[in-house]
C-alpha positions in Angstrom: 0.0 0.0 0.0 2.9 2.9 1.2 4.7 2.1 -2.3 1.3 2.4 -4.2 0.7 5.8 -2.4 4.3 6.7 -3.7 3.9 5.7 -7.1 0.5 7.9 -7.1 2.0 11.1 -5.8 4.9 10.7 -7.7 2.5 10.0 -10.9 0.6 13.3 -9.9 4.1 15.3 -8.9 5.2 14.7 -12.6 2.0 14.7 -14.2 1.9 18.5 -12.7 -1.5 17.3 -11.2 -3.3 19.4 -13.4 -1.2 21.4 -15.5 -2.2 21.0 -19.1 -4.5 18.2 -18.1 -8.3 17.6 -19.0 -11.3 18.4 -17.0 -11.9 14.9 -16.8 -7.8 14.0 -16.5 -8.0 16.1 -13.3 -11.6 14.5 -12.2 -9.7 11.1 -12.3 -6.7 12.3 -10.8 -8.8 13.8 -8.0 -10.6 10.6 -6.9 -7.2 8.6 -7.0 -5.9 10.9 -4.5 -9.2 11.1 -2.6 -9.2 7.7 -2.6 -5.5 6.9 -2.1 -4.6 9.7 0.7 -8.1 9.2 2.7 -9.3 5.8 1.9 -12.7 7.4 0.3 -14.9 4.8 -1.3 -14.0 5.1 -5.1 -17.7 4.6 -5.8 -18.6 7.6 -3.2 -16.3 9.8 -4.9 -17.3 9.0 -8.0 -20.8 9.1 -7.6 -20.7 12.2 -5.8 -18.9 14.5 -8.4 -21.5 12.5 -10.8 -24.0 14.7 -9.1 -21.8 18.4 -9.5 -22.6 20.6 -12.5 -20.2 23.1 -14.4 -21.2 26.2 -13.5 -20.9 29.4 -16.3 -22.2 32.4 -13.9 -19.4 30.8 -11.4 -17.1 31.2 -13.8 -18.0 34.7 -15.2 -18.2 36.2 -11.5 -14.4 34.5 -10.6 -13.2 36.1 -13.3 -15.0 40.2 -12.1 -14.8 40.3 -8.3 -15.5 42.9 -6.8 -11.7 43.6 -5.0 -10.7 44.4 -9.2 -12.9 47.2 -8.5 -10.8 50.6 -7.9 -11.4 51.8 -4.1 -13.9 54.4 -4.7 -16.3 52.1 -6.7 -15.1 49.4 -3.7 -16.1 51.1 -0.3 -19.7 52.1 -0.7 -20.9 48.7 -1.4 -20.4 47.5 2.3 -19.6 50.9 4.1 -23.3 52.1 3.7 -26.1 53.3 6.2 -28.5 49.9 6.0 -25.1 47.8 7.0 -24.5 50.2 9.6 -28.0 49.6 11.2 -28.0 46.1 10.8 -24.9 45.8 12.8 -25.5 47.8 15.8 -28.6 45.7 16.0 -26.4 42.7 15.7 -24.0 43.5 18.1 -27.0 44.9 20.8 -28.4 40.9 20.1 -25.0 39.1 20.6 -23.8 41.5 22.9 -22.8 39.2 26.0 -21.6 36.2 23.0 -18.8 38.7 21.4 -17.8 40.3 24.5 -16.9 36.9 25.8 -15.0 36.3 22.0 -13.1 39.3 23.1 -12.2 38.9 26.4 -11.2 35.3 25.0 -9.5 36.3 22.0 -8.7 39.3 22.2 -9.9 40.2 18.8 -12.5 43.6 19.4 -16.2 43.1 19.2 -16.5 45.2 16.4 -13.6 43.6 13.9 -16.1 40.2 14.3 -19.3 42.6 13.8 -17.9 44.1 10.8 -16.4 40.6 9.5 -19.9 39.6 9.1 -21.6 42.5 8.3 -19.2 42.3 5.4 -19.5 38.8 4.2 -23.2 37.9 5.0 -25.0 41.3 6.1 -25.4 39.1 9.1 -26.6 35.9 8.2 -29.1 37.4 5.4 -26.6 36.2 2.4 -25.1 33.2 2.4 -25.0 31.9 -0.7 -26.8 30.6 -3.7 -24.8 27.8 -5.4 -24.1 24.5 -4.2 -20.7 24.5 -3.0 -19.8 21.1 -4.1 -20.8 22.9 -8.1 -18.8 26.0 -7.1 -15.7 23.4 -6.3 -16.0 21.2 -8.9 -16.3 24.2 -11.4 -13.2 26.3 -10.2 -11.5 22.9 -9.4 -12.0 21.3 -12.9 -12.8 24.0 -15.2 -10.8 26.8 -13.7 -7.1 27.0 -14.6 -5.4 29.8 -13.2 -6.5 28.6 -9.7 -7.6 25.0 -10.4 -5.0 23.7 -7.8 -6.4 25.7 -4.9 -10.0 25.1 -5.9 -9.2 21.0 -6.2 -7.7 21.8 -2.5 -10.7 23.1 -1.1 -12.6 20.3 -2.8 -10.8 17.4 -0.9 -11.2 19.4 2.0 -14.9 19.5 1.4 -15.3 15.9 1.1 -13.5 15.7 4.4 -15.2 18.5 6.4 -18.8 16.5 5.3 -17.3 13.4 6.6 -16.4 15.1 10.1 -19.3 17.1 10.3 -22.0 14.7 8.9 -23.1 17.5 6.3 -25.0 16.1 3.4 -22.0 17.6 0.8 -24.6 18.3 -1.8 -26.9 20.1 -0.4 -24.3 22.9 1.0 -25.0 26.1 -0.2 -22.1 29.3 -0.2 -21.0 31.7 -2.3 -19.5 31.5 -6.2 -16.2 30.3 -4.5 -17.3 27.8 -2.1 -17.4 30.1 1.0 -20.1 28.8 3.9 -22.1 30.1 6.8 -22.2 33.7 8.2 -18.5 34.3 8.4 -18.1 32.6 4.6 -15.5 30.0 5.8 -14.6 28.0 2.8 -13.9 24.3 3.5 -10.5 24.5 4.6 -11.0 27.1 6.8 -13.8 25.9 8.7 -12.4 22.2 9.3 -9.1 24.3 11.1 -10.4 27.2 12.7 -14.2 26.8 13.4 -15.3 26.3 17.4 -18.0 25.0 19.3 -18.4 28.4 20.5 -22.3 27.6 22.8 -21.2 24.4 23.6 -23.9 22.4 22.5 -21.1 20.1 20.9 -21.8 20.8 17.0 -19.8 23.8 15.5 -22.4 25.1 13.3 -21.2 28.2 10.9 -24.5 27.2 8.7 -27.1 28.6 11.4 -25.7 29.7 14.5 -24.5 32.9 14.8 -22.7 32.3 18.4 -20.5 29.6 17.0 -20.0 32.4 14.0 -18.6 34.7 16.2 -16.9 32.2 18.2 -15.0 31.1 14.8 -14.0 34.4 13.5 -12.7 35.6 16.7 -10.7 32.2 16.6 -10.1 32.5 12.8 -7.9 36.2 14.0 -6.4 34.6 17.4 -5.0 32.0 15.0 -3.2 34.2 12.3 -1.7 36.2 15.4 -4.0 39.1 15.8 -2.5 41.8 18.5 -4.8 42.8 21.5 -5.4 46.2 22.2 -3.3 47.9 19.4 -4.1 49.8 16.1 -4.6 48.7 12.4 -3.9 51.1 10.5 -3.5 55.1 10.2 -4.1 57.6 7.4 -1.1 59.0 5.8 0.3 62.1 3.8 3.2 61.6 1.8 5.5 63.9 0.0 7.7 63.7 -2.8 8.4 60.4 -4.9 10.7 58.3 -3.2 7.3 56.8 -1.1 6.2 54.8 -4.6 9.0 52.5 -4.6 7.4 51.5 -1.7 4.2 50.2 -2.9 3.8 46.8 -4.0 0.8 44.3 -4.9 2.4 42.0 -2.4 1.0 42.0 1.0 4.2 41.4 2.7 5.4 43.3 5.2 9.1 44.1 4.0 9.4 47.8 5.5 10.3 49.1 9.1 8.5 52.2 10.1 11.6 54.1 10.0 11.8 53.1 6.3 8.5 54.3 5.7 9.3 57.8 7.4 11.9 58.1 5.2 10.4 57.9 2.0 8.2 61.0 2.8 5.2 59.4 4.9 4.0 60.5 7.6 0.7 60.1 10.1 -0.9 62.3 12.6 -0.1 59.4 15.3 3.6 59.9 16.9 3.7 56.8 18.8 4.7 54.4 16.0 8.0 52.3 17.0 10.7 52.8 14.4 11.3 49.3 14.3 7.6 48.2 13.7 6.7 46.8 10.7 4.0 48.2 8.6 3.3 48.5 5.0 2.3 51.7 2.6 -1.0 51.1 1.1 -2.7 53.1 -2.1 -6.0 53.6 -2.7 -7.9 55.3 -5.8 -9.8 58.3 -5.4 -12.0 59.6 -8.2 -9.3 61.8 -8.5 -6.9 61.3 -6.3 -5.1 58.8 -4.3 -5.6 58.2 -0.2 -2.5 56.7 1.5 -2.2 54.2 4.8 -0.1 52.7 6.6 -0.7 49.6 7.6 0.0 48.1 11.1 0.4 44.2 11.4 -3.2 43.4 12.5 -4.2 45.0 9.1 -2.0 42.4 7.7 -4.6 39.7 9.8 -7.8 40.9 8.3 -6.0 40.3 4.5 -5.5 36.8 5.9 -9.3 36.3 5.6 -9.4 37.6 2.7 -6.6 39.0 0.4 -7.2 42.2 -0.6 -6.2 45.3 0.8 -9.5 47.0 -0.7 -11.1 44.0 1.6 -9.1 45.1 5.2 -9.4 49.1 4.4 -13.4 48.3 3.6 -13.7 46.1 7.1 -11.5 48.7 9.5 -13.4 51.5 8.6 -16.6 49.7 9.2 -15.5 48.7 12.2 -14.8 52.3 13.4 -18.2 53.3 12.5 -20.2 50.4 14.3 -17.4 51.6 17.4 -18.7 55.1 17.2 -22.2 53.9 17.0 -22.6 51.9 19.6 -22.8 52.5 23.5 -20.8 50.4 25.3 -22.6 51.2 28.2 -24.6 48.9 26.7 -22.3 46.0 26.4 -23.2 43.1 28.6 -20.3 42.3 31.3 -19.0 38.2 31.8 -19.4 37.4 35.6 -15.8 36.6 36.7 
């Protein structure tokens, strides 16, 4: 059996697994592997992906999303006043649930509110398409990101298994995103939580495991308690566009950011810290901040900067909104 495994993954290593292969090449090579790597029935597999469909308007909205958007046409899709209201509301309901997400995580209430504002406008949209059609569309039919879609699909089949979800009647998003914090398959099999304790971890329906996840989801990818995001900036001169790059990396110390001509209103910024310049289009101009590492976390959930900048500053405004003499307090 261990020198059959080795002769498959070798087989797929050469064969690329997937470059310049067939939709249905990459369909067989998929079940071998699921098969092979997990000890999946071959018939389940089979019969399974038998019940998928290609998907055109999957394929059409991959190829426009809505991050290829310039920043101006970006931010008042999710930074509007209906979004605003619906969170407040949101955070008065779950108001005890994401104070204990804080206190345990030590990711701020409204960073979580905002998260799902954002993806799901709280619950209300979830998704259309079955995920296992979004998967086996991007996965087979996809190339420039088959590999990462056929990923996700393995880890689909798997997450079903754990979780005892019937994997074709899962709905999500275009890309295979599920629940109300849009967790695609990976995602949800590493960093979901039980967060009511009712032993199921349920991003489907259940808004306190929701929170409980994406509060986790941060923790995980090293969010820092009690410190900033990200600050407005003025620069001068030109030496401050070398420094911007489509890469999200963080490759500059604050010092090196100083002295390319940036500067912020804040003066407590370590020299040493690492941030990043960030550009954003203005009808006609362009806005400039610098972003702190827990900027850098929210792109790990999803990776655009037009994504974090759109989430902080919804976060600020459902922080100014709400009363925190409001917020319910956790009995020590």
């Amino acid at each position: 059996m261990h020198l059959f495994r080795s002769v498959l993954l070798l087989s797929l290593f050469l064969t690329g697994y997937g470059v310049h292969a067939t939709p249905s090449e990459l369909q067989q090579q998929f079940v071998d592997l699921m098969v092979e790597k997990h000890q999946f029935s071959r018939d389940t597999i089979e019969s399974t992906l038998a019940k998928a469909n290609k998907n055109e308007t999957i394929l059409k909205s991959i190829a426009k999303p809505w991050e290829a958007k310039p920043w101006h046409k970006y931010y008042p899709i999710f930074l509007t006043e209906k979004r605003l209201t619906k969170g407040l509301e949101f955070w008065e309901t779950h108001q005890a649930t994401l104070a204990r997400a804080e206190q345990e995580s030590g990711v701020p209430a409204e960073i979580i509110v905002a998260i799902i504002g954002v993806e799901t406008f709280y619950g209300t949209y979830i998704g259309k398409y079955s995920v296992l059609d979004a998967l086996v569309t991007l996965g087979f039919h996809y190339p420039p990101r088959s590999k990462f879609f056929r990923s996700e699909l393995e880890q689909l089949f798997l997450l079903a298994k754990e979780e005892n979800f019937e994997i074709t009647e899962l709905k999500g998003s275009y890309a295979g995103a599920m629940g109300w914090g849009q967790f695609i398959s990976s995602s949800y099999r590493h960093y979901a939580v039980d967060f009511d304790g009712d032993g199921v971890r349920d991003l489907l329906n259940n808004p306190d495991d929701a929170i409980g996840s994406v509060a986790n989801y941060f923790k995980k990818h090293r969010w820092q308690a009690n410190s900033d995001i990200a600050f407005k900036a003025q620069v001068s001169g030109s030496q401050h566009s070398k420094l911007l790059s489509k890469s999200l990396k963080y490759t500059h110390k604050w010092s090196q950011i100083q002295a390319a001509g940036v500067s912020v209103a804040e003066t407590h910024l370590n020299k040493d810290e690492s941030v990043k310049l960030f550009e954003f289009e203005q009808p006609n101009s362009k806005e400039y901040w610098v972003g702190l590492p827990n900027f850098y976390v929210i792109t790990r959930y999803n990776h655009s900067p037009l994504y974090a900048m759109a989430v902080f500053q919804f976060s600020q405004q459902l922080k100014e909104g709400f009363n925190p003499a409001t917020i319910a307090r956790i009995d020590d």
